[in-house]
MARSE-873928 format. One record per residue (C-alpha): x, y, z; residue in one letter. Coordinates in steps of 0.25 Angstrom, whole numbers, padded with zeros to 4 digits, always signed. Layout:
N
XYZA
...
END
This chain:
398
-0101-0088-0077X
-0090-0093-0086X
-0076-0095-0079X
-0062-0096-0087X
-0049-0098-0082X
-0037-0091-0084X
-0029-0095-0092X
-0012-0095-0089X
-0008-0085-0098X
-0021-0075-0092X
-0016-0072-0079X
-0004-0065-0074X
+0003-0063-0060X
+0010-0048-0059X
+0016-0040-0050X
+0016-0024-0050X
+0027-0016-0045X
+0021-0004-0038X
+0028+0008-0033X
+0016+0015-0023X
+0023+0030-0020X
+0022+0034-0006X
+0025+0047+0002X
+0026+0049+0017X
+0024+0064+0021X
+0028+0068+0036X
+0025+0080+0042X
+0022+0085+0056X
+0021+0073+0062X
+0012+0068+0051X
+0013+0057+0038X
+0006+0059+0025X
+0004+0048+0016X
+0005+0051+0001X
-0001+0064+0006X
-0013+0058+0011X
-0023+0065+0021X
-0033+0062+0030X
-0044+0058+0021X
-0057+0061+0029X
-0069+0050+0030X
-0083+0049+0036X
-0078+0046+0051X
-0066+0049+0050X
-0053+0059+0046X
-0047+0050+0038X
-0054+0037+0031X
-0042+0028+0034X
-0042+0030+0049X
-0028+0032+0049X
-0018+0044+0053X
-0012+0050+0040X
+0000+0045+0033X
-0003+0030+0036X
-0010+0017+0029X
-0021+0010+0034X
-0015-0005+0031X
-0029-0012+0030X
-0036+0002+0027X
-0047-0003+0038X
-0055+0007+0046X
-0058+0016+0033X
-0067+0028+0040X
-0070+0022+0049X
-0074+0029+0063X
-0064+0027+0074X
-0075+0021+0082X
-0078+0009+0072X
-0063+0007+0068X
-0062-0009+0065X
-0048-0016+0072X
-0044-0030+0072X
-0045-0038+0084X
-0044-0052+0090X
-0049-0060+0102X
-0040-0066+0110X
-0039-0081+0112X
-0033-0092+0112X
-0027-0092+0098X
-0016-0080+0103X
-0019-0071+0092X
-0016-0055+0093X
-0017-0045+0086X
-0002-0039+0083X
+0002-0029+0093X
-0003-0037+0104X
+0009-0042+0112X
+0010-0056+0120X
+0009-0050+0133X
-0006-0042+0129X
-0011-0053+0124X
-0008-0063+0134X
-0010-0051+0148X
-0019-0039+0141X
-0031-0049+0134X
-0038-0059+0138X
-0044-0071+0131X
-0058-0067+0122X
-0051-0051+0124X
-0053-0045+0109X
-0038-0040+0105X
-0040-0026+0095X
-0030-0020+0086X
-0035-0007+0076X
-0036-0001+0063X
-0031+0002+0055X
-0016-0001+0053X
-0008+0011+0048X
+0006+0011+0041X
+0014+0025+0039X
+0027+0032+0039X
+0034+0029+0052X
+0049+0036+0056X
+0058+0031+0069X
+0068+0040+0074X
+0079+0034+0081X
+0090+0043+0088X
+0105+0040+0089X
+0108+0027+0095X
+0096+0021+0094X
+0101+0007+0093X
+0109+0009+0105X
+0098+0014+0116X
+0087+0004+0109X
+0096-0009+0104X
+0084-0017+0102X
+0073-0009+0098X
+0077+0000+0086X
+0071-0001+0073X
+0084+0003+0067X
+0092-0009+0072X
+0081-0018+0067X
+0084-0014+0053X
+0100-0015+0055X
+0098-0029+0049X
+0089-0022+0037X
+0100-0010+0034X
+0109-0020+0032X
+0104-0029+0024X
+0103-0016+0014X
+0118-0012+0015X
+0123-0016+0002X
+0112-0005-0003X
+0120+0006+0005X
+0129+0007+0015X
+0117+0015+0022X
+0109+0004+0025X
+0120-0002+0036X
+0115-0001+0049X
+0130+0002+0054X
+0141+0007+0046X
+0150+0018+0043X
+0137+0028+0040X
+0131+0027+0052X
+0126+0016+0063X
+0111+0015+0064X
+0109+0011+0077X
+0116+0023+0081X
+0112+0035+0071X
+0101+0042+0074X
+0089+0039+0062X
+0076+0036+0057X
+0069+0025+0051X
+0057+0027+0043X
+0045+0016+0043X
+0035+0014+0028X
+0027+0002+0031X
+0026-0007+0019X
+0012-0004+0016X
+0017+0010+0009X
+0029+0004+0000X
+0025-0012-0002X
+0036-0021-0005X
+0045-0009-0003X
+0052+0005-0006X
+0055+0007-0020X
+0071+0013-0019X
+0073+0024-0026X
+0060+0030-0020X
+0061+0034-0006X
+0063+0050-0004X
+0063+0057+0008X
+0060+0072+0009X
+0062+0082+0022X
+0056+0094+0022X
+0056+0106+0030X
+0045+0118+0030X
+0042+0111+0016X
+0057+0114+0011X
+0065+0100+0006X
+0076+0098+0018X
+0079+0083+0011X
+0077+0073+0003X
+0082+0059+0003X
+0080+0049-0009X
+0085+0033-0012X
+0090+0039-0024X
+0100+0027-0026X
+0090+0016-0022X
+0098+0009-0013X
+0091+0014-0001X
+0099+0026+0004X
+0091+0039+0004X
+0101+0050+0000X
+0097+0066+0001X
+0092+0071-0012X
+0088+0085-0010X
+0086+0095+0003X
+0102+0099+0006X
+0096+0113+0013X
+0103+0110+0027X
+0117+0108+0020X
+0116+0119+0009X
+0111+0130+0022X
+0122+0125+0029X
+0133+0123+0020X
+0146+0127+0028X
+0142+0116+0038X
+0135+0105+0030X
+0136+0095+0020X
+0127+0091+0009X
+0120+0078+0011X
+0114+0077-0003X
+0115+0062-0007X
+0118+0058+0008X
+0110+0044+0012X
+0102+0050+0026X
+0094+0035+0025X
+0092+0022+0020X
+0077+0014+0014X
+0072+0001+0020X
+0066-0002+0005X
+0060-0014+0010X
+0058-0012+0024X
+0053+0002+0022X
+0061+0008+0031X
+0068+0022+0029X
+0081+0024+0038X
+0085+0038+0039X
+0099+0043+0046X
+0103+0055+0039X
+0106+0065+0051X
+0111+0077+0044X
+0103+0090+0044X
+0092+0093+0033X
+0086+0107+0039X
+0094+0119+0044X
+0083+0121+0055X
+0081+0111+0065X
+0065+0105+0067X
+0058+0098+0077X
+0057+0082+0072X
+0050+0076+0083X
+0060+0072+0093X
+0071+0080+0089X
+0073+0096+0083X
+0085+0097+0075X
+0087+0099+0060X
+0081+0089+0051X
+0088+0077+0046X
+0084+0065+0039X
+0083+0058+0053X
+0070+0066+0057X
+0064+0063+0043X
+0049+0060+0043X
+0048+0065+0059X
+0034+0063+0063X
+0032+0053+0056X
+0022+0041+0064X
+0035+0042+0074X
+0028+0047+0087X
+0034+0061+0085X
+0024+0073+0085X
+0033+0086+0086X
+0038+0087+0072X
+0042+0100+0064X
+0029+0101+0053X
+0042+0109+0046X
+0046+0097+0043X
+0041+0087+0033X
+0044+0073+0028X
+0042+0066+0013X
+0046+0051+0011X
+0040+0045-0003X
+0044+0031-0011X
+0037+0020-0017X
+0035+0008-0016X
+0036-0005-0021X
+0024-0012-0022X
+0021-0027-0029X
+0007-0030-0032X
+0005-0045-0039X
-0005-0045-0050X
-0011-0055-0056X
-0018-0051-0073X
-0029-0060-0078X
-0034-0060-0092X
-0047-0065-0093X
-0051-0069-0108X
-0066-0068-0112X
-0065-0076-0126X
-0075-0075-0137X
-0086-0084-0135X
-0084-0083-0120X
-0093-0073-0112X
-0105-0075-0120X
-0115-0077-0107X
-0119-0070-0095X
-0127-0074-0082X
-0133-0061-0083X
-0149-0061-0083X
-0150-0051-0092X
-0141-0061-0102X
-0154-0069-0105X
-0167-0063-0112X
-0178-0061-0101X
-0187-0065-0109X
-0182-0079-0114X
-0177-0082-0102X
-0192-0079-0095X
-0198-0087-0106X
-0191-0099-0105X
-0191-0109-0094X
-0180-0118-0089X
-0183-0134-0087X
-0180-0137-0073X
-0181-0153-0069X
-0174-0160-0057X
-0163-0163-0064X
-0162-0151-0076X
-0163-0135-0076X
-0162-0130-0094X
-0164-0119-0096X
-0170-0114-0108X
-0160-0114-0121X
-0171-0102-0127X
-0166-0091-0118X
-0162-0080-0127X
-0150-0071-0121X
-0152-0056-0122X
-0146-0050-0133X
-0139-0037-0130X
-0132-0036-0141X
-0137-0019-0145X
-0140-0014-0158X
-0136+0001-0163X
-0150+0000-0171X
-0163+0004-0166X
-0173-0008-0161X
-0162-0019-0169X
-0160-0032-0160X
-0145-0035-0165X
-0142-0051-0164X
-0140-0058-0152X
-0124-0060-0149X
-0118-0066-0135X
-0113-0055-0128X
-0109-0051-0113X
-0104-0042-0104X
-0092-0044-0095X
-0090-0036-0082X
-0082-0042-0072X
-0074-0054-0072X
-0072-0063-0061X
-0058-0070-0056X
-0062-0082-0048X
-0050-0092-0042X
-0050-0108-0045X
-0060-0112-0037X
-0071-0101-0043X
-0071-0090-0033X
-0072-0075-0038X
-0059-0068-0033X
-0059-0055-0042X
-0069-0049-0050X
-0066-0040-0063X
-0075-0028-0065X
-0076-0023-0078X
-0079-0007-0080X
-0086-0010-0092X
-0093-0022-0097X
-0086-0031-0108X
-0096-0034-0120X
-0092-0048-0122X
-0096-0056-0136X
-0095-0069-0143X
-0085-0064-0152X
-0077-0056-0141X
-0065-0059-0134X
-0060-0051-0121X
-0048-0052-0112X
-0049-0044-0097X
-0038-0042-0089X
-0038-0043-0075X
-0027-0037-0065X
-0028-0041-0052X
-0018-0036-0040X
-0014-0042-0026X
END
């Protein structure tokens, strides 16, 4: 088997910008993933063995029946090792020494909102996830005044709002700005629709004015008015707009009242389970995504190629017919092998002459020490011959 090196102008090192889309669909207490079903398997409802609207991280456990479901675990002994969300205090009083210590499979990710009422940060001073981002907001503040976690808009430790939760497994590296839109609907009828039209974060209302235009004598429009801002990084939405998007009032979990921007995504993974189903939630971006590539070119020059370890390479016949001389310090072969001419002919019974040819089909990548770590696969066979030359190029993602 012949082995060349690449050579420093035959290999590259890239990275691809990817923007994966993704859309969120709430309704009924329910989340849709890029309006995905279940998607039924041999033993069970849906082949991931997770609920709807959420990722399998390590996509274990694929239809798999719930009574043969694999899960990590650990023994316990002297080394103090747990699996996470095992506190101190269990490890040490619940299990003893040689006690197996099991966790389960698999791990989902998905949409997740947190409601938190007006003075929040004063009742629960230490515990609110809002006053663990007051550091975050403000670090964003020369994007928009919106981000401030106190200011003449509004205190967040006092104002009742919401916070909205994408794991990073659904956007990457982070959000792409310009991206994020966020649809409230009611009995299928648009009731708002917020958008980071400007980039810098703030998501302002685009369309669905129906409350103010039925209610004209007592209500402003809030077209272009800032009812949140976007984490980009973090994947966090915050959401504070309180001004009324329906005329009716609807039942959002654990408060009835006409809708506002507050109550969007209500039902969603946040413990609630009485929900209008007249109201319906759509949030969609993209991501950022960077995948480093690396591009080989791998040069077959004429000359080269011209053997193969294939059997079928030799003549059967000569190679039957001729013996090799063995001895305790020598193993020749014999030089009157004849290789097997597959050179064809378009003419009836003609023989055409004997020419060196081979047929590549996979290439193989192998590191500095001669270990196989990719393998390239060719659809179609490659006629290789002495007076051809061919370059391949390989892609390789990671």
């Amino acid at each position: 088997m012949p082995y060349f090196k690449f050579k420093k102008n035959e290999i590259f090192h890239n990275t691809i910008e990817a923007h994966p889309k993704v859309k969120f669909d709430v309704n009924n207490c329910n989340v849709y993933f890029n309006n995905l079903n279940e998607h039924s398997g041999a033993f069970v409802n849906n082949v991931t063995c997770a609920p709807t609207g959420t990722l399998s991280l390590y996509e274990l456990n694929i239809d798999r029946p719930s009574n043969s479901l694999i899960y990590p675990f650990i023994t316990k002994d002297g080394s103090f090792e747990a699996l996470q969300g095992v506190t101190k205090a269990d490890y040490n009083s619940v299990f003893e020494f040689g006690d197996v210590i099991s966790g389960s499979y698999p791990l989902t990710a998905s949409l997740t909102k947190e409601r938190f009422l007006a003075n929040h940060g004063v009742t629960n001073p230490t515990g609110s996830h809002v006053l663990a981002l007051k550091n975050t907001l403000n670090y964003y503040k020369s994007l928009s005044e919106h981000y401030a976690f106190s200011s003449s808009l509004g205190n967040k430790k006092t104002q009742e709002l919401s916070l909205l939760y994408i794991p990073s497994i659904f956007y990457g590296s982070e959000i792409k700005k310009g991206t994020v839109n966020l649809k409230f609907y009611i009995s299928g009828t648009l009731a708002g629709h917020l958008h980071d039209r400007y980039h810098n974060g703030e998501l302002v209302q685009v369309d669905g004015d129906s409350y103010a235009q039925a209610n004209a004598s007592a209500a402003t429009s809030r077209s272009n008015a800032c009812a949140g801002v976007v984490l980009y990084t973090e994947g966090v939405i915050l959401l504070t707009g309180s001004w009324n998007l329906t005329v009716a009032s609807y039942d959002f979990g654990d408060v009835t009242r006409q809708g506002k921007w507050i109550d969007f995504a209500a039902g969603a993974n946040d413990s609630t389970t009485d929900v209008s189903n007249k109201a319906s939630f759509n949030l969609d971006f993209e991501g950022t995504n960077y995948i480093q590539t690396i591009t080989m070119f791998a040069n077959a020059n004429k000359g080269d190629l011209n053997y193969s370890t294939n059997l079928t390479y030799t003549d059967r016949n000569s190679y039957q017919s001729q013996s090799a001389m063995t001895g305790s310090r020598q193993y020749i072969e014999s030089d009157k092998i004849n290789l097997y001419n597959t050179v064809s002919s378009s003419f009836y019974e003609y023989k055409e002459k004997f020419k060196h040819q081979t047929f590549i089909n996979k290439i193989g990548i192998y590191d500095e020490k001669k270990n196989l770590i990719a393998i390239a696969n060719l659809a179609t066979p490659i006629k290789k011959t002495g007076n051809r030359d061919f370059t391949f190029k390989l892609k390789l993602d990671f």
